[in-house]
C-alpha positions in Angstrom: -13.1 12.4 97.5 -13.2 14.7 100.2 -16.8 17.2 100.4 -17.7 16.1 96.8 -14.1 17.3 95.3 -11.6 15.5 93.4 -8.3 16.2 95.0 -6.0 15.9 91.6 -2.8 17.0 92.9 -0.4 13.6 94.2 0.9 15.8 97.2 -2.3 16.3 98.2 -3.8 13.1 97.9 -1.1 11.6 99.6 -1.4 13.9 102.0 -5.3 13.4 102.7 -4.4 9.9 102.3 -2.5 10.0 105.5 -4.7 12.3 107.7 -7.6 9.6 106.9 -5.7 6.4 107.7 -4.6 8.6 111.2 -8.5 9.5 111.9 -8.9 5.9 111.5 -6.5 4.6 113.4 -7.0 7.3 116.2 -10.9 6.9 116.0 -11.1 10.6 116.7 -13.3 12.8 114.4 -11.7 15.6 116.0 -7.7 14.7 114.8 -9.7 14.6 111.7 -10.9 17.6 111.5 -7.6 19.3 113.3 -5.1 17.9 110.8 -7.8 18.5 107.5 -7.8 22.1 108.7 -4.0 22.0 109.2 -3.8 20.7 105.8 -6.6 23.6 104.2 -3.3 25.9 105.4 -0.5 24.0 103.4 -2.3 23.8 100.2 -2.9 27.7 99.6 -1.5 28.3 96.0 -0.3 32.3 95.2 -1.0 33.8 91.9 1.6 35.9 90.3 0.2 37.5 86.8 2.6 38.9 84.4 1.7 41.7 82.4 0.7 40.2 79.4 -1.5 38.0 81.1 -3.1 41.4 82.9 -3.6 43.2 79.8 -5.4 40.2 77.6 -7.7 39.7 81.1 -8.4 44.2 81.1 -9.4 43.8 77.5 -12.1 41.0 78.0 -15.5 42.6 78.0 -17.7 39.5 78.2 -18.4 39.7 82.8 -19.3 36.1 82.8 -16.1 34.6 81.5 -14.5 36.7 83.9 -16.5 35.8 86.3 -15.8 32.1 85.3 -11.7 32.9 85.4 -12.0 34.7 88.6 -13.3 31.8 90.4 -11.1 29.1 88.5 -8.2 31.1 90.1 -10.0 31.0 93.3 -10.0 27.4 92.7 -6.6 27.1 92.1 -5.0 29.2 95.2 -7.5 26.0 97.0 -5.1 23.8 95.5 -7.6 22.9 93.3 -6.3 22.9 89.6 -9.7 21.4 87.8 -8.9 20.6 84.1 -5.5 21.5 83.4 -3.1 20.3 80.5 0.4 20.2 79.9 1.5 22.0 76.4 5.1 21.6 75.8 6.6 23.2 78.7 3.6 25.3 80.2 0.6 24.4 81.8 -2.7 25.6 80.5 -6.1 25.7 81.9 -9.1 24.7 80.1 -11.6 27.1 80.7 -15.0 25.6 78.2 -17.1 28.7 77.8 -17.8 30.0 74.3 -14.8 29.2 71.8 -12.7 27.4 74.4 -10.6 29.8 76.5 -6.8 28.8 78.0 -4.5 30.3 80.5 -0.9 29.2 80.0 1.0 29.2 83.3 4.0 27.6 85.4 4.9 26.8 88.8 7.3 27.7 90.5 8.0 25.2 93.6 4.9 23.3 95.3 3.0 27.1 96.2 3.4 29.7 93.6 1.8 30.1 89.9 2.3 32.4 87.5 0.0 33.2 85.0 1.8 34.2 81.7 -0.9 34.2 78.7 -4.1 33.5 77.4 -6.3 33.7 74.7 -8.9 31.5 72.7 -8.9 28.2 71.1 -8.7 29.8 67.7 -4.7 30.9 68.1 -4.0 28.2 70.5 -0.6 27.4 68.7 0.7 30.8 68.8 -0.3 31.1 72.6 1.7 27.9 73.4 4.7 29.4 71.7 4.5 32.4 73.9 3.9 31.2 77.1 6.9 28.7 76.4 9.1 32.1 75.7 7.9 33.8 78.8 8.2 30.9 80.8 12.0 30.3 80.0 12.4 33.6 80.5 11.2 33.9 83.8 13.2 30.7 84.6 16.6 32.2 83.2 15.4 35.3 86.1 14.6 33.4 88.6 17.8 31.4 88.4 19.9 34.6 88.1 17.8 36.1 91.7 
């Protein structure tokens, strides 16, 4: 646990893992602090939205769950994913605010995610379908890029 937050990604725990046992072993707070703020760098995560995902986020007029998405994502480009699931192919984060709200997404390598749908509990099947159809999409693009 480093300032009160659960790293949940392996890379990164490893990765903390090592700058603690070299702070140790140094017995330097200040190659602490260096390679922690070296590591702050590495972990930055970019969004990519596609334009599904932007027009089911314009039509959302409650402010606080956008609010509450806007700083999951701010989370997330930490390198800190929270509560996230994986749904047959996708990813999806759990957002619990009213009826129970998810963003399907992939990755793509170790820094970028792309958020492809998301909706409410209520149609979660069909949502999973989607964002499984966008996703191997995307991949089919990517591949052919």
């Amino acid at each position: 646990m480093i300032n009160g937050t659960m790293i949940k990604n392996e890379f990164y725990n490893e990765l903390f893992e090592s700058v603690i046992r070299e702070a140790r072993e140094a017995h330097s707070s200040q190659l602490f602090e260096s390679v922690l703020r070296e590591a702050k760098v590495i972990q930055r995560i970019k969004i990519k939205k596609t334009t599904v995902y932007r027009k089911w986020y314009a039509k959302i007029n409650d402010k606080r769950l956008k609010n509450i998405i806007r700083n999951r994502l701010s989370q997330i480009k930490k390198g800190l994913f929270g509560e996230i699931r994986p749904e047959r192919g996708v990813s999806e984060i759990v957002i619990d605010y009213g009826p129970g709200y998810r963003i399907y997404f992939i990755k793509s390598g170790q820094t970028v995610v792309i958020l492809l749908c998301g909706g409410d509990k209520s149609k979660q099947s069909s949502y999973i379908i989607k964002a499984n159809e966008m996703a191997e999409e995307l991949k089919k693009r990517l591949k052919n890029e």
